[in-house]
C-alpha positions in Angstrom: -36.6 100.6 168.0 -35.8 103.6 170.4 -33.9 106.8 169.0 -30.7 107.5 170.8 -29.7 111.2 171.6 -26.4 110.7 169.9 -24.2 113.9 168.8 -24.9 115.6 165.7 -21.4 115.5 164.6 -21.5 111.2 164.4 -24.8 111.5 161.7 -24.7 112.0 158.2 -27.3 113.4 155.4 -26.5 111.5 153.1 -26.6 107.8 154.8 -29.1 108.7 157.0 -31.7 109.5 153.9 -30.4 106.0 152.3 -31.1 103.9 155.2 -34.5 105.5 155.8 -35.3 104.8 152.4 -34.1 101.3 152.6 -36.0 100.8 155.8 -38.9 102.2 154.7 -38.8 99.6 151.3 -37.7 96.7 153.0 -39.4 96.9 156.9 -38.8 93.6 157.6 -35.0 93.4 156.5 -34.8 90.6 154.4 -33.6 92.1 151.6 -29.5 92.3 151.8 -28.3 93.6 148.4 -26.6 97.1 148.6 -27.1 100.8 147.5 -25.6 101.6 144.6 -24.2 104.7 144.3 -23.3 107.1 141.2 -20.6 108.9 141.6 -19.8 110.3 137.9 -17.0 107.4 137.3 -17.2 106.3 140.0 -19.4 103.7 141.3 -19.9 102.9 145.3 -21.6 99.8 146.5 -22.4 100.4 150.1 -23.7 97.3 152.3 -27.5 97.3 153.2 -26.1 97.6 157.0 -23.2 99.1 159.0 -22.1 101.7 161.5 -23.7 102.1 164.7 -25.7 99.3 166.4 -28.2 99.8 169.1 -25.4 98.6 171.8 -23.4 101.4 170.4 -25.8 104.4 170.0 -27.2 103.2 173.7 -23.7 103.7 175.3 -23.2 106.8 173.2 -25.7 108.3 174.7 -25.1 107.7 178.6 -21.5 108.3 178.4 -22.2 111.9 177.0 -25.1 112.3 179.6 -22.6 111.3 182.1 -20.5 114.5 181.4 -23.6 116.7 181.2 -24.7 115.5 184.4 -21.3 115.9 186.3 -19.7 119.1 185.5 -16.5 120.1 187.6 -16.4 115.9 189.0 -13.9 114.0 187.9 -15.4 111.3 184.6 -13.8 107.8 184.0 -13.8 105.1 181.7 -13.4 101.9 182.9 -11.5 101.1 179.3 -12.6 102.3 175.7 -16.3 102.4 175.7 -16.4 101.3 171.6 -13.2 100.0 169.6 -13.6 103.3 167.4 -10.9 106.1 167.7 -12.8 108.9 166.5 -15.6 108.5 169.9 -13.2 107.6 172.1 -11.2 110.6 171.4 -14.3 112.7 171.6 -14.6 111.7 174.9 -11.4 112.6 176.2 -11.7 115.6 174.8 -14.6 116.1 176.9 -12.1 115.7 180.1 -12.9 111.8 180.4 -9.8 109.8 181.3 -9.1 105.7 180.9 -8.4 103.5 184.0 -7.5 100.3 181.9 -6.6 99.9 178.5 -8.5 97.5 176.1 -6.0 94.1 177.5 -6.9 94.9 180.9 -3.2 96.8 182.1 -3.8 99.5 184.3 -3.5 102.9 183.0 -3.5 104.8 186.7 -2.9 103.5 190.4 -6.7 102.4 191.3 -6.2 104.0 194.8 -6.1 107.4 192.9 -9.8 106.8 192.4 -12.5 108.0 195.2 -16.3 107.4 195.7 -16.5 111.3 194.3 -15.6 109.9 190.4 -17.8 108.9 188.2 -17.0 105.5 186.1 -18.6 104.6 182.8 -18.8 101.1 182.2 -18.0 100.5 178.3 -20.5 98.9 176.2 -18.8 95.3 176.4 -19.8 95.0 180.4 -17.4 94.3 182.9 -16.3 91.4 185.2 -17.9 90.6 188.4 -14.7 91.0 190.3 -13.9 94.8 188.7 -17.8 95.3 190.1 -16.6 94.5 193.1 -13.7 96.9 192.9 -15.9 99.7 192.7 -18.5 99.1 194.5 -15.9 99.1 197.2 -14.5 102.1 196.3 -18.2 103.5 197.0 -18.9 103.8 193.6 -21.9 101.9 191.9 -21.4 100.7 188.8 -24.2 100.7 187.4 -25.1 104.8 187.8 -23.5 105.0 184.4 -23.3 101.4 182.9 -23.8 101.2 179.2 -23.3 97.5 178.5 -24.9 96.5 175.5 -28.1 94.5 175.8 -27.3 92.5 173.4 -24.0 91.2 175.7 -26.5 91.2 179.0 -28.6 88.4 177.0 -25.6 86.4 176.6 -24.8 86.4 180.4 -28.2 86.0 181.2 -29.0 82.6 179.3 -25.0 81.7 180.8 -26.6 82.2 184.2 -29.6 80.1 183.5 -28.7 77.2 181.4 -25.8 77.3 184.1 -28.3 77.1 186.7 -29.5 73.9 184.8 -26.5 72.1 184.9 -24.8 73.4 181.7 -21.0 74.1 181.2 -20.6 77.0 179.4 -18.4 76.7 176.1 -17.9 80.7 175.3 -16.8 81.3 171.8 -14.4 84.5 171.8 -11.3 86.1 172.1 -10.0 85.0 175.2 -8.4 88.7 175.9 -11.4 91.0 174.8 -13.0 93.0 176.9 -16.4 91.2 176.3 -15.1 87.7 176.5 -13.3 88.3 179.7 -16.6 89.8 181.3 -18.9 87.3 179.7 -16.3 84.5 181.3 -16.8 86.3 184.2 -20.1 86.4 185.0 -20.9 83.0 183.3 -17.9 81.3 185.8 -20.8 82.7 189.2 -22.8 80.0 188.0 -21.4 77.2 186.2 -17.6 75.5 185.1 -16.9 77.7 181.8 -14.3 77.2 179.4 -13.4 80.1 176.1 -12.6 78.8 172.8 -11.5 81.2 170.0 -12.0 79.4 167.0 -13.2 75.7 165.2 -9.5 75.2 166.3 -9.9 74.5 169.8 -13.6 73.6 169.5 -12.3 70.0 168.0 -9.3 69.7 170.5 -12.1 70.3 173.2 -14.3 67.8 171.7 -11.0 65.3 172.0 -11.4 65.9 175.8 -15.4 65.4 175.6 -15.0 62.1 174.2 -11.8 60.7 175.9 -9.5 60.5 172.8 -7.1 63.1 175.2 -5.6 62.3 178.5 -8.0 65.0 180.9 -4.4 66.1 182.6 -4.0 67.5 178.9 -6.6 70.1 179.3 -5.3 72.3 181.2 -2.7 73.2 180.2 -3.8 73.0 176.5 -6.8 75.5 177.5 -4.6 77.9 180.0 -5.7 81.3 181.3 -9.2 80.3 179.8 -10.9 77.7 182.5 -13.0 78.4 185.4 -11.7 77.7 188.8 -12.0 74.2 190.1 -12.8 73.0 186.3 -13.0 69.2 186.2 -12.5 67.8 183.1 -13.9 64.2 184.0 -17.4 65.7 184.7 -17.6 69.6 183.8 -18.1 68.2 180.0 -21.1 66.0 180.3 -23.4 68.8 179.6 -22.6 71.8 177.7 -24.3 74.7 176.1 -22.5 77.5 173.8 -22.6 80.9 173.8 -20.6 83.8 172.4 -18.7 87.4 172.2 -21.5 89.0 170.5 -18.9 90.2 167.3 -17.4 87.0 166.5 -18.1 86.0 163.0 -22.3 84.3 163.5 -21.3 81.6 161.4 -18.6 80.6 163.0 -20.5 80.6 166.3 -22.9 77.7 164.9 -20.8 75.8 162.9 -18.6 75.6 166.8 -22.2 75.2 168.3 -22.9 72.9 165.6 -20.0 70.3 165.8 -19.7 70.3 170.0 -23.0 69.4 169.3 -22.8 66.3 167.3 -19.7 65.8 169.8 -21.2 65.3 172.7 -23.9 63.5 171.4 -21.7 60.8 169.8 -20.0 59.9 172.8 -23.3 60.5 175.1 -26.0 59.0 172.9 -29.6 60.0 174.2 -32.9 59.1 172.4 -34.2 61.3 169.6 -35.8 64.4 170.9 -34.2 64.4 174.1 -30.8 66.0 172.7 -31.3 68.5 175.4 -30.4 66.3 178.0 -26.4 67.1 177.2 -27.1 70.3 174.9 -28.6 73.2 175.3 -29.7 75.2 172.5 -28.5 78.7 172.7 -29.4 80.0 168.8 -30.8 83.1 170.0 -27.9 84.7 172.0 -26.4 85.7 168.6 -26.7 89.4 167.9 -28.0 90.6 165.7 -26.2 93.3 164.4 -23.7 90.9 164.0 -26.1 89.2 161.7 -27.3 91.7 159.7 -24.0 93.6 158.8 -22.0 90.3 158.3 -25.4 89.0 155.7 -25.1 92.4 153.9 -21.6 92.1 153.3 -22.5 88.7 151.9 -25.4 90.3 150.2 -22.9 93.2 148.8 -20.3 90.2 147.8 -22.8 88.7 145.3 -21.8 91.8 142.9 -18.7 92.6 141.1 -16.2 95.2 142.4 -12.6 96.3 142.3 -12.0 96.8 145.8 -13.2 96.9 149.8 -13.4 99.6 151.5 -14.2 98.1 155.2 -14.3 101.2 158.1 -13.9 101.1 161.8 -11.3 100.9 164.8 -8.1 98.5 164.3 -9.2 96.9 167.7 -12.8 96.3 166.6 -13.3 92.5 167.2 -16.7 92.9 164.4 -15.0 95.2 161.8 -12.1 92.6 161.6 -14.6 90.1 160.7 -16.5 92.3 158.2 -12.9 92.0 156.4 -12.3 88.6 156.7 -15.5 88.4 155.0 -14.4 90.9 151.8 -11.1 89.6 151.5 -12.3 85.9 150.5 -13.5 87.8 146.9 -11.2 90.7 146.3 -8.9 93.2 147.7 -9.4 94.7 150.9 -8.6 97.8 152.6 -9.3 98.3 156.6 -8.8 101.3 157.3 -9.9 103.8 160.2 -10.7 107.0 158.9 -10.7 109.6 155.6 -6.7 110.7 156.2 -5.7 106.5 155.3 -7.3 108.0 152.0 -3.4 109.9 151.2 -4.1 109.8 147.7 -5.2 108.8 144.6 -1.9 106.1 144.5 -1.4 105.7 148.2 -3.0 104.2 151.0 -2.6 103.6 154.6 -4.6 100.3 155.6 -4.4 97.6 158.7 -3.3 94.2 158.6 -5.8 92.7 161.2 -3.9 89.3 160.9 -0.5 90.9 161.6 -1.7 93.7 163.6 0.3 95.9 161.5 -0.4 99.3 159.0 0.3 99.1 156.0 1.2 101.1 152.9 -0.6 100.2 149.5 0.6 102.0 146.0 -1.8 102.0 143.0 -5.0 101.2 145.0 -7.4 102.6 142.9 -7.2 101.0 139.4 -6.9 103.0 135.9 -9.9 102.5 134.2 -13.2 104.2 132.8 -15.5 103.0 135.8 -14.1 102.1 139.3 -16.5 99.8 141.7 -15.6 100.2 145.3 -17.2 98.3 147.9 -17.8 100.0 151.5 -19.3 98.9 154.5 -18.1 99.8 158.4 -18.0 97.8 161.9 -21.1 98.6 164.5 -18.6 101.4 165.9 -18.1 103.4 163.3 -20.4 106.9 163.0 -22.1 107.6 159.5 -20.4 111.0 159.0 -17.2 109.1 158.9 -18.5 106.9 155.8 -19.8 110.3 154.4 -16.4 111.5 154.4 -14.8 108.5 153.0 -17.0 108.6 150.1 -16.3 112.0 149.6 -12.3 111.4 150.0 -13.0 108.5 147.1 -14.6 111.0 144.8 -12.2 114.0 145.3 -9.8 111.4 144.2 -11.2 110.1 141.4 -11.9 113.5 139.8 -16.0 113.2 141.2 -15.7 116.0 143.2 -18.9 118.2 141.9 -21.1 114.5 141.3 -20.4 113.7 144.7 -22.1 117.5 145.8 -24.9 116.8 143.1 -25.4 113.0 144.6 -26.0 114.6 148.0 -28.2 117.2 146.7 -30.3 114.7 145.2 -30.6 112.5 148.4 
């Protein structure tokens, strides 16, 4: 897989050394238990993958050549380029300035913008329409577009299973970034309806198979139907596809059930279930995959805690929690200062949207087991620090320094 020129500053020593070795022992990543770390009393499980994805390193990467390429122009981003606090900030630093936030509201007056600026196009793409906007302006988008590849699939097997006749069932968060551009450029092509969850998957299916008046649907599914959508027909053929950081499993078990939905009320012969689905298994990505399986693979041992890392936006860190606080107690959190000390701690309440204050997180006992993994956003030298943080806490301060020594 290509090396991204990434800045120094996001790398660490220390997790870069253990996922070399870990790719080096296990090439074909099929092995998903965690590291174990030995921290003098204190013992760190970290998951066999986290932090930055290819999508991530790849924007990374053209929104700081972007600034090297332009000095003395003026540099925008279309919204955050990652959900992660510590790059964006990085970036504005560097002189970069927001047009929209991450819901879309405007953050300047767009007529303040000239075919002279530069926009970067964040890693979750963009709608057609905002394309538009700029190409307009006399600005080309895609000088400095760092969509992820991994999104670009998705809208690519939207366009051509559109082409074939497919409504497109997007699973997603109807106001994130990715979903709104994925809706976007899948709604060109074919009728396209978002569903966030299993939820409205089964009232969907109720429309599929008639068990709901069709008037129903729209307002039921408001705000997240194309144009023109026609309940009576626009359901006879579907295929699913997803915002790439949505729990995988969720994705198929939705897939899944529309699945046996449509095929229960439009029976076909064996073999020809194509005829009203289309299969669209390999649109998942696979980041998402491999960080939600190790923090299954890290859930199969025994801990006191979670640590889970990343932005409080992150769609694929909130997940990577969900996923830890089924076993055991769970902190999000976005950096090393949540970490106030050894009683306190300053977490995130994805559910609520909400930060939180925790006493008495770390328990009293000989041997502590902390579980840590971090969303596809999150730099390495950020879970460096954390671990660090942990061990100055705990009293492991000089078998943290002989731990990195020996890696």
């Amino acid at each position: 897989m290509k090396s991204f020129n990434v800045p120094t500053h996001y790398r660490s020593p220390l997790v870069s050394a253990i996922k070399n070795k870990r790719k080096a022992d296990d090439k074909l990543k099929k092995d998903f238990t965690p590291t174990l770390l030995e921290v003098g009393s204190l013992q760190i499980i970290l998951a066999r993958h986290f932090g930055f994805c290819y999508g991530v390193e790849n924007a990374i990467e053209i929104a700081f050549k972007a600034i090297d390429e332009n000095p003395g122009k003026r540099i925008f981003l279309l919204s955050e380029m990652i959900h992660n606090p510590n790059v964006n900030a990085d970036l504005v630093a560097r002189g970069v300035k927001f047009i929209m936030d991450t819901s879309g509201r405007m953050l300047m007056n767009w007529d303040e913008l000239s075919s002279e600026d530069i926009v970067i196009i964040p890693a979750f793409g963009t709608t057609v329409e905002m394309e538009a906007l700029l190409r307009n302006k006399g600005i080309e988008p895609a000088t400095y577009e760092t969509t992820c590849p991994f999104v670009e699939k998705v809208w690519n097997r939207a366009e051509k299973i559109g082409k074939e006749g497919y409504t497109i069932i997007v699973h997603g968060k109807p106001k994130h970034e990715e979903t709104r551009a994925t809706f976007s450029h899948s709604n060109v092509h074919t009728p396209t309806v978002v569903v966030k969850d299993m939820k409205e998957a089964e009232i969907l299916a109720s429309f599929i198979n008639g068990e709901r008046p069709a008037a129903e649907f729209y307002g039921q599914f408001k705000g997240q139907y194309s144009e023109g959508f026609d309940v009576s027909k626009d359901l006879q053929r579907i295929g699913v596809v997803n915002q790439t950081t949505m729990l995988a499993s969720e994705t198929q078990s939705i897939a899944d059930f529309l699945k046996r939905a449509i095929l229960a009320h439009y029976p076909v012969e064996p073999g020809r279930e194509t005829e009203r689905f289309a299969e669209t298994r390999d649109t998942l990505c696979y980041a998402t995959n491999d960080n939600q399986s190790a923090v299954q693979g890290m859930l199969q041992e025994e801990a006191d805690l979670a640590i889970v890392i990343g932005g409080y936006n992150s769609s694929n860190t909130s997940h990577l929690v969900e996923l830890c606080e089924e076993k055991l107690p769970t902190y999000f959190i976005k950096d090393e200062y949540c970490l106030i000390n050894e009683k306190l701690i300053s977490h995130y309440d994805w559910r609520q949207h909400t930060e939180e204050m925790t006493t008495d997180f770390l328990p009293a006992k000989d041997k502590v087991r902390i579980m840590i993994t971090s969303g596809a956003s999150c730099p390495d030298a950020l879970v460096e620090r954390i671990i660090e943080r942990l061990a100055d806490l705990s009293g492991n301060t000089a078998a943290m320094r002989q731990l990195q020594q020996e890696w």
